[in-house]
C-alpha positions as CSV (number, residue, x, y, z in Angstrom):
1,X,103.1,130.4,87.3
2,X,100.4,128.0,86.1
3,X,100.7,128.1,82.9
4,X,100.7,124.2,82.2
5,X,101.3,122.2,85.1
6,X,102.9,118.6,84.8
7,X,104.0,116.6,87.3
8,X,107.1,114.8,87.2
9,X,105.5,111.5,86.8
10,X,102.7,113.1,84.4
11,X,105.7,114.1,82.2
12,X,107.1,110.7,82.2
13,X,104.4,109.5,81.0
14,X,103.4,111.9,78.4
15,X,107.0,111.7,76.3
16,X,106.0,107.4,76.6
17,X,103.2,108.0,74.9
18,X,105.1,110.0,72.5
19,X,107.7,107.5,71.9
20,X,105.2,104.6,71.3
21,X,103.0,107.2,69.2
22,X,100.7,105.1,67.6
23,X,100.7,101.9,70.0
24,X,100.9,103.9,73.1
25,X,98.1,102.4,75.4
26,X,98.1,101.3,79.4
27,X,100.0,97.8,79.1
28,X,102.8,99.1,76.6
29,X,103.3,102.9,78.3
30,X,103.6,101.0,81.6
31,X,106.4,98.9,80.3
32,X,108.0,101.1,78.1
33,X,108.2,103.2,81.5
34,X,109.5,100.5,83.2
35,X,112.2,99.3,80.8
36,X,113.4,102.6,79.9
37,X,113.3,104.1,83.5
38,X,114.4,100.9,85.6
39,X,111.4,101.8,88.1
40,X,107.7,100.0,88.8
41,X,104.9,101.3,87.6
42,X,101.8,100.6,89.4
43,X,98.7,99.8,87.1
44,X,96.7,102.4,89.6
45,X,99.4,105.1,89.7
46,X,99.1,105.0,85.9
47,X,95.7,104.5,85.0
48,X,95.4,108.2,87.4
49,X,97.9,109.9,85.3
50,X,96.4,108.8,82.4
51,X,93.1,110.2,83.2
52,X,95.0,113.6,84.7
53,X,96.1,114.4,81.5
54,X,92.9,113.4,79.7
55,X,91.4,115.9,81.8
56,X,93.5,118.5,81.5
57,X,93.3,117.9,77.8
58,X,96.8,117.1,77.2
59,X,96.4,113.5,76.0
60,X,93.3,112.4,74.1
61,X,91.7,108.4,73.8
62,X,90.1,106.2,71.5
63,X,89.6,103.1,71.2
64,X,91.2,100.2,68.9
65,X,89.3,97.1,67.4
66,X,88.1,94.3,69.7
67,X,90.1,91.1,70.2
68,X,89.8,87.6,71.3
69,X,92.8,87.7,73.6
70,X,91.0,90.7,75.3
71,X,87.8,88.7,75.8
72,X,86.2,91.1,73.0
73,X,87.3,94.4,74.7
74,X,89.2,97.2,73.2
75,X,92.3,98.8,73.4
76,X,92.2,102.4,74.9
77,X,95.1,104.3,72.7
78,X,96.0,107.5,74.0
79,X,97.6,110.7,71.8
80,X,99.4,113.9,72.7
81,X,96.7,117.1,71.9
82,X,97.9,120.1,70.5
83,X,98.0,121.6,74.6
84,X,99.4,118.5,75.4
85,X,102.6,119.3,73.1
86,X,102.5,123.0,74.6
87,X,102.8,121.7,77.7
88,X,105.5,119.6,77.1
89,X,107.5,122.1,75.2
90,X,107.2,124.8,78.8
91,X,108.1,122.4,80.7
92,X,111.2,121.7,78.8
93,X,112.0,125.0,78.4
94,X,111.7,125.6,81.9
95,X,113.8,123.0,82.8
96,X,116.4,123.6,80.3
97,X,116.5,127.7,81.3
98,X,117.4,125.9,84.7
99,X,120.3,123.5,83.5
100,X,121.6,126.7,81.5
101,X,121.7,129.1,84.8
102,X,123.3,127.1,87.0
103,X,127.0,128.5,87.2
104,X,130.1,126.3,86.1
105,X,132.1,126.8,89.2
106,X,128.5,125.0,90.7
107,X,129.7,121.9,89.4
108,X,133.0,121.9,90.5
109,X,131.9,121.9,94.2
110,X,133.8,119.0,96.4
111,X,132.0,117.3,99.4
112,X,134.1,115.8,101.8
């Protein structure tokens, strides 16, 4: 079912923007993701994702004041939407009716 589709990586990125809420924007989501995940981030791979979920209207941009150390540019902030947090919520949801289903003795299993 296609009911809200998130990648793996598109999920990583929408709980960073969650956890920076108000200061989430590329440079800080990119290291957040990298500090809290021990794993690269590629300016590309992110900027992509970024505009996935912008287009599937799960994450929503504006832009912050101008600064010097930007050579006058903005800031582009990004925010959950309200389908964004849908999303989010199915896909955790999903996941966690997965974790709950798998059977105890699953866990006990020995490789050799």
């Amino acid at each position: 079912m296609k009911k809200y589709q998130l990648g793996e990586f598109e999920e990583v990125v929408m709980l960073t923007v969650g956890v920076l809420y108000k200061d989430a924007y590329g440079v800080s989501i990119k290291k957040e993701i990298e500090s809290r995940l021990k794993r690269k981030v590629s300016v590309g791979a992110l900027q992509s994702a970024l505009k996935r979920l912008e287009d599937k209207d799960y994450l929503k941009s504006f832009e912050g004041e101008a600064t010097e150390e930007r050579a006058g540019r903005p800031k582009k902030y990004f925010q959950i939407t309200a389908l964004g947090k849908k999303a989010m919520e199915y896909s955790k949801s999903t996941r966690d009716e997965l974790w709950n289903a798998i059977p105890k003795v699953a866990w006990n299993v020995k490789f050799n």
